[in-house]
VORO-909314 format. One record per atom (N, C-alpha, C): x, y, z; atom name; residue number from 1; residue in one letter. Coordinates in Angstrom, 1 decimal. Layout:
! VORO-909314
<site X="X" Y="Y" Z="Z" name="CA" resi="NUM" resn="A"/>
...
END
This chain:
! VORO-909314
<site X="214.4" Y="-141.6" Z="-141.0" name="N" resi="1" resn="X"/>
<site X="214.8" Y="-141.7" Z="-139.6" name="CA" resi="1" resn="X"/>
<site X="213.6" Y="-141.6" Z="-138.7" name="C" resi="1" resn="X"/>
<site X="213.7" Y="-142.2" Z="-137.3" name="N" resi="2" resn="X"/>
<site X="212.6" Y="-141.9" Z="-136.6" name="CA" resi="2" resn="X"/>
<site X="212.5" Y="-141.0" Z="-135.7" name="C" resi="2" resn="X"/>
<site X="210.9" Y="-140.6" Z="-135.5" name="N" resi="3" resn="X"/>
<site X="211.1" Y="-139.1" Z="-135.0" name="CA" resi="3" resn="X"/>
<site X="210.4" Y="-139.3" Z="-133.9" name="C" resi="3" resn="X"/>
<site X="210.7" Y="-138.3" Z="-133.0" name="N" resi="4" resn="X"/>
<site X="209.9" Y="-138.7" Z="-131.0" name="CA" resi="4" resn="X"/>
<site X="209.1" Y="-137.3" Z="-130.7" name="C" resi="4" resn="X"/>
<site X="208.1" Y="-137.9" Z="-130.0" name="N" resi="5" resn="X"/>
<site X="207.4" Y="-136.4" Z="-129.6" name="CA" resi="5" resn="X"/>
<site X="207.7" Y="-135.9" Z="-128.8" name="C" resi="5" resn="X"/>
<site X="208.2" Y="-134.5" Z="-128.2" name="N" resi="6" resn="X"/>
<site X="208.9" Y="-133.9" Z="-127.1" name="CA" resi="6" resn="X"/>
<site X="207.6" Y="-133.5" Z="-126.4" name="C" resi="6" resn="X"/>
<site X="207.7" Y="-133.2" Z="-125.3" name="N" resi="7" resn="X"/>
<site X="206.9" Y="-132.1" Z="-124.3" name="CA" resi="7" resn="X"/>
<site X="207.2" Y="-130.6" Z="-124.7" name="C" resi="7" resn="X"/>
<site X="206.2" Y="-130.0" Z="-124.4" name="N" resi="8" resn="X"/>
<site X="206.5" Y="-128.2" Z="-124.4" name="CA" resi="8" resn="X"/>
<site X="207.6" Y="-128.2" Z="-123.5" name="C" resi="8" resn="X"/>
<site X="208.9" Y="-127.0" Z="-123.7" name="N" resi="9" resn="X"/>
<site X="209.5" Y="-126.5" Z="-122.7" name="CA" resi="9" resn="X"/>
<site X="208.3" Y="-126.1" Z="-121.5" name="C" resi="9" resn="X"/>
<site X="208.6" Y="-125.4" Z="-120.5" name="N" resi="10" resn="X"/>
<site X="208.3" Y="-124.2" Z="-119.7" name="CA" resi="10" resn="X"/>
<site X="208.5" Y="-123.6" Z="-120.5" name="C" resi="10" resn="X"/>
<site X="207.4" Y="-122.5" Z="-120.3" name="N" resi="11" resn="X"/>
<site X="207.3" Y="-121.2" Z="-121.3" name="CA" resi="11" resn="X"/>
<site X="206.7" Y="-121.2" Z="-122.7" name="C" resi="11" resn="X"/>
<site X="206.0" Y="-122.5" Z="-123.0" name="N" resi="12" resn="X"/>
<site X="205.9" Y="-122.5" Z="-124.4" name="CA" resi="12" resn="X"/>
<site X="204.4" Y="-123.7" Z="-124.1" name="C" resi="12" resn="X"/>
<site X="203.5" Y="-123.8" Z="-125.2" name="N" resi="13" resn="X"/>
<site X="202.4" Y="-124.5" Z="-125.6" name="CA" resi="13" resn="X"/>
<site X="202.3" Y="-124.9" Z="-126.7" name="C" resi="13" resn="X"/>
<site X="201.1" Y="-125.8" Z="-126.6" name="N" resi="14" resn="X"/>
<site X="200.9" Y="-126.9" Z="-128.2" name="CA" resi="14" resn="X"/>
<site X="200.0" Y="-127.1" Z="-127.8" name="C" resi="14" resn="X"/>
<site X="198.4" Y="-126.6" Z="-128.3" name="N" resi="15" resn="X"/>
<site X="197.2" Y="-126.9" Z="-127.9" name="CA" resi="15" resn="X"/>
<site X="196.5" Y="-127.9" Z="-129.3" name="C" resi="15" resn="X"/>
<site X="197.4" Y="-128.0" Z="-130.3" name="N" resi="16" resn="X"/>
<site X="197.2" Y="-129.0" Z="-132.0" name="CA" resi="16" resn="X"/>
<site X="198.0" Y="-130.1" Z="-131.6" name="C" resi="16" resn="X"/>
<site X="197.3" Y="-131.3" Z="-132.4" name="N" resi="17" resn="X"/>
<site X="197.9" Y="-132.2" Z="-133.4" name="CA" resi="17" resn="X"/>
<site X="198.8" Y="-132.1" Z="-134.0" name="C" resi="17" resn="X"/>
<site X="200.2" Y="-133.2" Z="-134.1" name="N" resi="18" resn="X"/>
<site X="200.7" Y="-132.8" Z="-135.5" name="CA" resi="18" resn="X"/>
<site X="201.5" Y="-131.5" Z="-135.4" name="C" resi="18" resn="X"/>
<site X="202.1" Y="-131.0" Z="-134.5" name="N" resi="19" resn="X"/>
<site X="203.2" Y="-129.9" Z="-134.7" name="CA" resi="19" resn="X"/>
<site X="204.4" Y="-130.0" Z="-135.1" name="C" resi="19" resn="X"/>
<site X="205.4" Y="-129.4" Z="-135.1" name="N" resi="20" resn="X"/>
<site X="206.7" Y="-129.2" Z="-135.0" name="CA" resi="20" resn="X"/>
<site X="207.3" Y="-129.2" Z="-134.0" name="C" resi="20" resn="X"/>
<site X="206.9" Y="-127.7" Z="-133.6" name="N" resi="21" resn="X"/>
<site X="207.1" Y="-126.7" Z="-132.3" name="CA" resi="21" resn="X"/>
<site X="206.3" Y="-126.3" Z="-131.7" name="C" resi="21" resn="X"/>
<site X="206.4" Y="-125.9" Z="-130.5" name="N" resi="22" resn="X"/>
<site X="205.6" Y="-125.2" Z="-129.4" name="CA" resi="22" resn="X"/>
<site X="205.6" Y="-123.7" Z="-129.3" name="C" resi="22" resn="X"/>
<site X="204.7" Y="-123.1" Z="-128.9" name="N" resi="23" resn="X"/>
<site X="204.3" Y="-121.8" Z="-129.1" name="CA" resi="23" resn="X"/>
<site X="204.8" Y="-121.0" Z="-127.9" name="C" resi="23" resn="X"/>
<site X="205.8" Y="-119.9" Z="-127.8" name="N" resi="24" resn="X"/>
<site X="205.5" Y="-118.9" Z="-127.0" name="CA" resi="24" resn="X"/>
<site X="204.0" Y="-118.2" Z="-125.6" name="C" resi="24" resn="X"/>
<site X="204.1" Y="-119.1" Z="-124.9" name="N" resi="25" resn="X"/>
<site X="202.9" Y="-118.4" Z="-123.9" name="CA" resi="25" resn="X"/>
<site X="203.0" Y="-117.0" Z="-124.2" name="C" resi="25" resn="X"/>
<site X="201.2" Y="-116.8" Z="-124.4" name="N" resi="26" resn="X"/>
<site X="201.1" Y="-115.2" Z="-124.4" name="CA" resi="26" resn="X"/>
<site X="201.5" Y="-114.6" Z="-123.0" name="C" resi="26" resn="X"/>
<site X="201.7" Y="-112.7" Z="-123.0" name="N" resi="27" resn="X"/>
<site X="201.7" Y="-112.4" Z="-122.0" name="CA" resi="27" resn="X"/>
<site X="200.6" Y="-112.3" Z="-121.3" name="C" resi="27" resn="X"/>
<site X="200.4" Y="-112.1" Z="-120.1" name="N" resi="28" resn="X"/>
<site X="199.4" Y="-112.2" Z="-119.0" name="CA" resi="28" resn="X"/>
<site X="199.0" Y="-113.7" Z="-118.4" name="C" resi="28" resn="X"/>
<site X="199.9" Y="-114.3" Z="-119.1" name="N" resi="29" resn="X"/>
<site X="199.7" Y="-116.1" Z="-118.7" name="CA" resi="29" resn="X"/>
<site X="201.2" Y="-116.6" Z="-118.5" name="C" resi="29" resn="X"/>
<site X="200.5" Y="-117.7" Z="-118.2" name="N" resi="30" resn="X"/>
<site X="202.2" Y="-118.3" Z="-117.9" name="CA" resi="30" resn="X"/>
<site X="202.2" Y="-119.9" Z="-118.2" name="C" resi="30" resn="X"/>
<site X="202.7" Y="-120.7" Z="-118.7" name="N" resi="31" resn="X"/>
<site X="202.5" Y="-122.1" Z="-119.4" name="CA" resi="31" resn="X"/>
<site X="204.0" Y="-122.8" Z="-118.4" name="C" resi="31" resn="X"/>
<site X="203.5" Y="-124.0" Z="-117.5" name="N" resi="32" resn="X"/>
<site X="204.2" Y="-124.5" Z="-117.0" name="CA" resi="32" resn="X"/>
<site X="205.1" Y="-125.2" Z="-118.3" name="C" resi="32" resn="X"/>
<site X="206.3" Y="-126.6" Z="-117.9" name="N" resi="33" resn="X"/>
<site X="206.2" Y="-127.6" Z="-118.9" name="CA" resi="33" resn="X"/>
<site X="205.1" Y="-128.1" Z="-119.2" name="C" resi="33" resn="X"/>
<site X="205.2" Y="-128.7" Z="-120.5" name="N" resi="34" resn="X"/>
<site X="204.0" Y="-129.6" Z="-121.4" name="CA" resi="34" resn="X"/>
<site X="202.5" Y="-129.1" Z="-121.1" name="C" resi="34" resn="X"/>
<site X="202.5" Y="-128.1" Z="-121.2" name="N" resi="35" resn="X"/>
<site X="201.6" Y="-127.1" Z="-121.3" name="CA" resi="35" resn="X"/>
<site X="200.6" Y="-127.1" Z="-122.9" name="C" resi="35" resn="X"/>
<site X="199.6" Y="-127.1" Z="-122.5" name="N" resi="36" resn="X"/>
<site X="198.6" Y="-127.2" Z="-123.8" name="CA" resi="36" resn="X"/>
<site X="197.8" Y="-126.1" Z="-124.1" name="C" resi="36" resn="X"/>
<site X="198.1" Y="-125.1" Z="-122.8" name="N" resi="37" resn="X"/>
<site X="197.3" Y="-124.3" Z="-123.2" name="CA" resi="37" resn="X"/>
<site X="198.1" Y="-123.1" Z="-122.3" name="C" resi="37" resn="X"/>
<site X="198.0" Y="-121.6" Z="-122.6" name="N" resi="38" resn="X"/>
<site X="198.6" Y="-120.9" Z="-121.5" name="CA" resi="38" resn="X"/>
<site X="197.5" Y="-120.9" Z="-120.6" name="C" resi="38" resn="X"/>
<site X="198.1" Y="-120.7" Z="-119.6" name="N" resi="39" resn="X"/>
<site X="197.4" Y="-120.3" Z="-118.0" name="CA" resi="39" resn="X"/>
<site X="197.0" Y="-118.6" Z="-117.3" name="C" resi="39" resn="X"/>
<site X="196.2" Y="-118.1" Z="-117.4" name="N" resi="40" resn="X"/>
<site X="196.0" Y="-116.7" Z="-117.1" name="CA" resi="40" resn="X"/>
<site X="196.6" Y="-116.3" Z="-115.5" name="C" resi="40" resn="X"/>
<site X="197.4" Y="-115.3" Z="-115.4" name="N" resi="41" resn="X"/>
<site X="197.5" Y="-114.6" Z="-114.4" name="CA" resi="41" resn="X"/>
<site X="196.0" Y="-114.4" Z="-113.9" name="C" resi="41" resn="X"/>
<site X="196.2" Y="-114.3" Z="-112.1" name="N" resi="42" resn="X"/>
<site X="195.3" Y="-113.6" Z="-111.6" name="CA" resi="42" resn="X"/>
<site X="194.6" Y="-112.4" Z="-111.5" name="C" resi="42" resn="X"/>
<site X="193.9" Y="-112.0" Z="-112.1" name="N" resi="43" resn="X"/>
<site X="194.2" Y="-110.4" Z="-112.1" name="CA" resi="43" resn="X"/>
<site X="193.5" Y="-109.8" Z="-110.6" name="C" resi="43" resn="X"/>
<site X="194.8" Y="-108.8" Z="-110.5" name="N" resi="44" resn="X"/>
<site X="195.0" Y="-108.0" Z="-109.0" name="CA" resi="44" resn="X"/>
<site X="195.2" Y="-108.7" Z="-108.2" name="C" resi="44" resn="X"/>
<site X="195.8" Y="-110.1" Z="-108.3" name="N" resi="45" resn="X"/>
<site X="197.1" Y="-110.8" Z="-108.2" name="CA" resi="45" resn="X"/>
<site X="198.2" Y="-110.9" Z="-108.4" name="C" resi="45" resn="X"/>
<site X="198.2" Y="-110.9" Z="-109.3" name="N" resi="46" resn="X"/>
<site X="199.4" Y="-111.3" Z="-110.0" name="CA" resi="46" resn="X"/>
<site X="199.2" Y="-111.1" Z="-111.7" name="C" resi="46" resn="X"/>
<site X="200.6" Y="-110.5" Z="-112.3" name="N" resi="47" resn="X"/>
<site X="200.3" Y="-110.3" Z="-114.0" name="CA" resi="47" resn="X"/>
<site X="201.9" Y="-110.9" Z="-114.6" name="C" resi="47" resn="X"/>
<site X="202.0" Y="-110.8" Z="-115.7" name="N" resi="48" resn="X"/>
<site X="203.0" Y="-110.9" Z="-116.4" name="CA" resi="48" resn="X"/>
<site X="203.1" Y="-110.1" Z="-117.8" name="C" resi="48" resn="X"/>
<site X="203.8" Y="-109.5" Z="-117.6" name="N" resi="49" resn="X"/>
<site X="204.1" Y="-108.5" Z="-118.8" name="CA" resi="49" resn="X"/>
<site X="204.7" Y="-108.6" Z="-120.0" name="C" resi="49" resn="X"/>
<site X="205.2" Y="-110.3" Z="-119.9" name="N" resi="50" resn="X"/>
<site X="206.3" Y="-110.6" Z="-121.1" name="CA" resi="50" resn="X"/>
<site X="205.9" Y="-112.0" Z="-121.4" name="C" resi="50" resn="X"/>
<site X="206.1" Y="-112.4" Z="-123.0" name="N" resi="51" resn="X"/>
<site X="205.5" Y="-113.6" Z="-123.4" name="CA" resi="51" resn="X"/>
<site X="206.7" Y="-114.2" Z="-123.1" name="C" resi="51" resn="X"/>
<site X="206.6" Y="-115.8" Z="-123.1" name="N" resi="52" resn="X"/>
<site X="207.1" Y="-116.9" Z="-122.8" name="CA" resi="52" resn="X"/>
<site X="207.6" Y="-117.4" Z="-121.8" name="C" resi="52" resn="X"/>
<site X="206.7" Y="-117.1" Z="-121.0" name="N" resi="53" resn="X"/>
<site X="207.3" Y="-116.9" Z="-119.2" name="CA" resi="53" resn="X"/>
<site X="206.4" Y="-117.8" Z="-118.4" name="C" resi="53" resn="X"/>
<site X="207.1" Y="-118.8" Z="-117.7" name="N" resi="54" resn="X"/>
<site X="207.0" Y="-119.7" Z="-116.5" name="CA" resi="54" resn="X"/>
<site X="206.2" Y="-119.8" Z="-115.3" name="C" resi="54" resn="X"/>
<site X="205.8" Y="-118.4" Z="-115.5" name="N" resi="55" resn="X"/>
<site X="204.7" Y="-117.7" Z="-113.7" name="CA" resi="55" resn="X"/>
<site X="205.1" Y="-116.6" Z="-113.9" name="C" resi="55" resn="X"/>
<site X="203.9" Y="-115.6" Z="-113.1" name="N" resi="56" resn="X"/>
<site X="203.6" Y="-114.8" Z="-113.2" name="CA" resi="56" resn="X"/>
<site X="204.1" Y="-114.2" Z="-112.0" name="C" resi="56" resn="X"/>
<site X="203.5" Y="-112.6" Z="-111.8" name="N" resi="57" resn="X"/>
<site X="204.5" Y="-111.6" Z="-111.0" name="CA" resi="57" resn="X"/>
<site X="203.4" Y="-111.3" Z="-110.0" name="C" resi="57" resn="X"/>
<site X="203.7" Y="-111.3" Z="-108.5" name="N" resi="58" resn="X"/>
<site X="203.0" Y="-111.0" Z="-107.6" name="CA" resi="58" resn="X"/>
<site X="202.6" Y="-109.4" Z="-108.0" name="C" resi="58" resn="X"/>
<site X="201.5" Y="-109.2" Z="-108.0" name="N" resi="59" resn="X"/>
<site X="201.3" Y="-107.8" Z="-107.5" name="CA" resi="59" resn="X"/>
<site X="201.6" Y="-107.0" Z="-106.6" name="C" resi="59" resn="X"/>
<site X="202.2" Y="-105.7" Z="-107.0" name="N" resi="60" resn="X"/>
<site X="203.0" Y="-104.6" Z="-105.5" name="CA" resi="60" resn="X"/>
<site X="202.3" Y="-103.9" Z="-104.8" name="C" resi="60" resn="X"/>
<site X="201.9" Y="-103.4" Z="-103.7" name="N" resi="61" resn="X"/>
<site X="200.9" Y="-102.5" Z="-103.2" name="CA" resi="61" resn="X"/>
<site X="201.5" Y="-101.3" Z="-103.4" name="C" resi="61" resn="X"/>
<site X="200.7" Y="-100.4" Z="-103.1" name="N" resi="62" resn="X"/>
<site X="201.3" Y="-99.0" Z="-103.0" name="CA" resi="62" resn="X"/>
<site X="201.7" Y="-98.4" Z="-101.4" name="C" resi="62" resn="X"/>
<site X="203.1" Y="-98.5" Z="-101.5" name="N" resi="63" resn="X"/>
<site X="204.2" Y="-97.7" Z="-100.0" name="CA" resi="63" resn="X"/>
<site X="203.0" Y="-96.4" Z="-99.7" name="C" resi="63" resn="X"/>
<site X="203.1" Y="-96.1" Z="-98.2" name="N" resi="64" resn="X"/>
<site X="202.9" Y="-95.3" Z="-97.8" name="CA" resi="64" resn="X"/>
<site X="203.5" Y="-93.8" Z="-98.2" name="C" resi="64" resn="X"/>
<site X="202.3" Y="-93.0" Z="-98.4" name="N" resi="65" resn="X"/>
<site X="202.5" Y="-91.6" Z="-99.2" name="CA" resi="65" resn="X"/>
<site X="202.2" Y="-91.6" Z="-100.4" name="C" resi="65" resn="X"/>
<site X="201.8" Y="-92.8" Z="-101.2" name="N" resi="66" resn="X"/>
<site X="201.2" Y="-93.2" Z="-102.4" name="CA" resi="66" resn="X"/>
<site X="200.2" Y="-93.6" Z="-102.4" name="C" resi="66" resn="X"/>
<site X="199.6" Y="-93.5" Z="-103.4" name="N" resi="67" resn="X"/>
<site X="197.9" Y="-93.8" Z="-103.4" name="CA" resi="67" resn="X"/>
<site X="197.4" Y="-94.4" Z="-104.9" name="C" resi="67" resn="X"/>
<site X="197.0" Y="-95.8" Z="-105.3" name="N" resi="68" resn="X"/>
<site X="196.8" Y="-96.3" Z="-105.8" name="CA" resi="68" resn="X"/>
<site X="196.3" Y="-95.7" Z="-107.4" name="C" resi="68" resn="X"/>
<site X="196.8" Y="-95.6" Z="-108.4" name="N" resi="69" resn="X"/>
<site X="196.2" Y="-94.6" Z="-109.5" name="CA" resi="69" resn="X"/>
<site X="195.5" Y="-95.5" Z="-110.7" name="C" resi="69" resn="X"/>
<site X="196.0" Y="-97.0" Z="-111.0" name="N" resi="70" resn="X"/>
<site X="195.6" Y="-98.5" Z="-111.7" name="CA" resi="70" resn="X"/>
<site X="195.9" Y="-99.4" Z="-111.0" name="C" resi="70" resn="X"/>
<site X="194.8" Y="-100.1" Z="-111.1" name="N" resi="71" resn="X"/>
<site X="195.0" Y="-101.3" Z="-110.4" name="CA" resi="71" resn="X"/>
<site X="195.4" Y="-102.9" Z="-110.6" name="C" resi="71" resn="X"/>
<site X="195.8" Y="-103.5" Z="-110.8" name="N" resi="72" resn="X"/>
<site X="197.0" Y="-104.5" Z="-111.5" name="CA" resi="72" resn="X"/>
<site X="196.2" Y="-105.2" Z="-112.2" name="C" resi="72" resn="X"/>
<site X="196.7" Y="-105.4" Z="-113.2" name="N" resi="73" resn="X"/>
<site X="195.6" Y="-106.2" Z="-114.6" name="CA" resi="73" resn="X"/>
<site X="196.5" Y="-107.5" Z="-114.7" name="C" resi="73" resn="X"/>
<site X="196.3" Y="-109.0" Z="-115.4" name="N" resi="74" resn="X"/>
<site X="197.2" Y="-109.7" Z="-115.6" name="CA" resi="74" resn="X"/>
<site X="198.2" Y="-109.2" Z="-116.5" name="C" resi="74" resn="X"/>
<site X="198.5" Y="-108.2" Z="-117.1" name="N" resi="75" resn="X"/>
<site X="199.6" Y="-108.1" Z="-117.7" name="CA" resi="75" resn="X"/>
<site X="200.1" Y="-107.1" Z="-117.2" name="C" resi="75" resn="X"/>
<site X="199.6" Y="-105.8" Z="-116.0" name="N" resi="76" resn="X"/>
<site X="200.7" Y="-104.4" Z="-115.9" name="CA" resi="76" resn="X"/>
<site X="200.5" Y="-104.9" Z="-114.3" name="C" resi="76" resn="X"/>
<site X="201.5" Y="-104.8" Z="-113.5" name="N" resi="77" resn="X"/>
<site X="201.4" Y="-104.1" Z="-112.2" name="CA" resi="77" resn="X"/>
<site X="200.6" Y="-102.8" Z="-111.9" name="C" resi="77" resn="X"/>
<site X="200.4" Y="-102.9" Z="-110.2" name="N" resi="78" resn="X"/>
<site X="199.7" Y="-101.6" Z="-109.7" name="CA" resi="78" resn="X"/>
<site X="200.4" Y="-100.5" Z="-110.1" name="C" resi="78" resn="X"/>
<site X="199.2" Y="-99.2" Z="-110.4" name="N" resi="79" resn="X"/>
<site X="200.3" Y="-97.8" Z="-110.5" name="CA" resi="79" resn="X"/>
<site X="199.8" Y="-97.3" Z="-109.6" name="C" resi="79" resn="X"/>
<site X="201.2" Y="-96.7" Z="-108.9" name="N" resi="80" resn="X"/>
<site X="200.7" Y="-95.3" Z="-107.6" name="CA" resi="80" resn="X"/>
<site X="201.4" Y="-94.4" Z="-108.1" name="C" resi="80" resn="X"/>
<site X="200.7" Y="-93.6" Z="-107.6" name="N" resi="81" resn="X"/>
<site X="201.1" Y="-92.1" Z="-107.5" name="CA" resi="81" resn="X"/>
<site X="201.6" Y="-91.6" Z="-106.1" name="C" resi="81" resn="X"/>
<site X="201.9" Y="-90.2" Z="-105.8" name="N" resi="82" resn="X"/>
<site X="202.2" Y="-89.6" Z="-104.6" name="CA" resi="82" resn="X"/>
<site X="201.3" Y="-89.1" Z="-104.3" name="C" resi="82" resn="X"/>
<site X="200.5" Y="-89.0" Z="-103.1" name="N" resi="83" resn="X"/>
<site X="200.3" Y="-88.2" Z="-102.0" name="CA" resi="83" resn="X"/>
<site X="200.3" Y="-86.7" Z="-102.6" name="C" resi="83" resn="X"/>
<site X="199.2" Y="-85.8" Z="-102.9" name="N" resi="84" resn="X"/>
<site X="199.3" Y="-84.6" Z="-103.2" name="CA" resi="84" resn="X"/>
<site X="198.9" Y="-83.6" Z="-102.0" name="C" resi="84" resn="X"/>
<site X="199.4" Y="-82.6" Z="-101.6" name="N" resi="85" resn="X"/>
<site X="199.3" Y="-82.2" Z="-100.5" name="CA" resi="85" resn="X"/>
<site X="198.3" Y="-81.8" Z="-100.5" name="C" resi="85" resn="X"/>
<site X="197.0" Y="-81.3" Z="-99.7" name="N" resi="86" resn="X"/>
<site X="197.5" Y="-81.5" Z="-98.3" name="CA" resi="86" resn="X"/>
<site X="197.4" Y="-82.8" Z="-97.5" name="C" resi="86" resn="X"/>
<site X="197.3" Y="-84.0" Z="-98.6" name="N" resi="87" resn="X"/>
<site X="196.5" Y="-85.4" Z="-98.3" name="CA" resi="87" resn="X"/>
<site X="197.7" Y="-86.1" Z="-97.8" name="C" resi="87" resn="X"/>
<site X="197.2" Y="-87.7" Z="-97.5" name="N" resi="88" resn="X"/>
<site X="198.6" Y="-88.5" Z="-97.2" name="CA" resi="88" resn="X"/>
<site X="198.1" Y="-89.8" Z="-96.5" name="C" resi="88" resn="X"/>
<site X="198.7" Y="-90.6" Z="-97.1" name="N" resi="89" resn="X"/>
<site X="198.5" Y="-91.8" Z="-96.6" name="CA" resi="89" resn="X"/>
<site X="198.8" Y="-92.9" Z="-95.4" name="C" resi="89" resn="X"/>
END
């Protein structure tokens, strides 16, 4: 029987010759369709925390009374903490 070559989904890659299937985008990237390669998050942009995923996650600032404790990597969001007294933001 004859066989047809597909495109990657969204969410997935094929950077070889000669596959089957397409690969899971790592996390901290994001692989549009027909994707050959994943795409890196921005870091302290934007991250992604989960493989096989479409785009990535805006980065959140830290609300007032929090105060920045990591700062957003392509794969974790920002961490804040609270405001320890007698301080404050």
């Amino acid at each position: 029987s004859q066989h047809t070559c597909e495109s990657c989904e969204a969410g997935k890659f094929q950077s070889n010759e000669a596959k089957d299937s397409c690969l899971p985008c790592n996390a901290g990237h994001f692989c549009p369709a027909s994707s050959i390669t994943p795409l890196p998050c921005l870091s302290g942009s934007t991250f992604q925390p989960d493989p096989g995923q479409t785009s990535c996650k805006s980065c959140s600032n830290c609300p007032l009374g929090k105060v920045m404790t990591a700062e957003c990597t392509i794969m974790k969001d920002r961490q804040c903490s609270p405001c320890t007294a007698p301080s404050y933001s």
